[in-house]
Structures are given as C-alpha cells and as structure tokens.
N, C-alpha and C positions, 0 to 999 in steps of 0.2 A: 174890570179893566177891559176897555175895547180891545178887539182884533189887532188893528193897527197899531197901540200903543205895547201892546205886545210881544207882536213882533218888530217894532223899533226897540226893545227892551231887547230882544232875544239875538241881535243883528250885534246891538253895542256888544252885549256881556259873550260874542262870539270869539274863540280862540283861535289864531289861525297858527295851523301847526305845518312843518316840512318833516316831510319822508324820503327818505335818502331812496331812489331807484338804482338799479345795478341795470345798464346798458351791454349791451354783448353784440357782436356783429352780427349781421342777419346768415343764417345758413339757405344756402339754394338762392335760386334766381329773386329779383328785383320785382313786387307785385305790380308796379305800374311802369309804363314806357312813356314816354316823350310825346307820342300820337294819344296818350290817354290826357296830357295835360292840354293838349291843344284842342281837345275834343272838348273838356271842361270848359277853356277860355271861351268855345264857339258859343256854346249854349247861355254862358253868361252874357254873351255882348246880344247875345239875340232877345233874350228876355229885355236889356236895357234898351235896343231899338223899339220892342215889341212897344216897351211903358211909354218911350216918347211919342212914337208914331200913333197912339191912343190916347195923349195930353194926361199920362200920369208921371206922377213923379218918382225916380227914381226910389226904389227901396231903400 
C-alpha cells in the first residue's frame, strides 16, 4: 500500500470526537491591550505593502 493511499485510508476511518472544556473567568489583569492589537494590524498591513510594492502576491 503506498503512503498516500494510506493515509487517505487513515483520514476516512478518522473519528472526530468533542471534549466538553470547563471555562472560568480569567483571574488578574487582561494579557494584551488595545495598543497590542493595533501594533499586530501594523505589521500585518506592512508585510502586505511590503509583497505588493515587490510584485508578489499576497500570502
């Protein structure tokens, strides 16, 4: 049996199962601020200037 026929055998006979998580409020401060998300958006749009102004295409 090839690799690939394999693992398409191993994929189909896969079981997908759910696990109940128990959520709790977070105790203490918030780990990221507002200036942490806008610090993330910058570097994103900067990377997507970066790719167009060098004729690639977006990721």
């Amino acid at each position: 049996m090839s690799n690939l026929s394999y693992l398409r055998r191993s994929i189909i006979l896969t079981k997908v199962v759910e696990i109940p998580i128990e959520y709790r409020p977070r105790i203490g401060e918030k780990k990221l601020r507002v200036r942490h998300g806008f610090t993330i958006l910058k570097r994103i749009l900067m990377i997507a200037i970066n790719d167009l102004i060098k004729g690639r295409r977006l990721r």
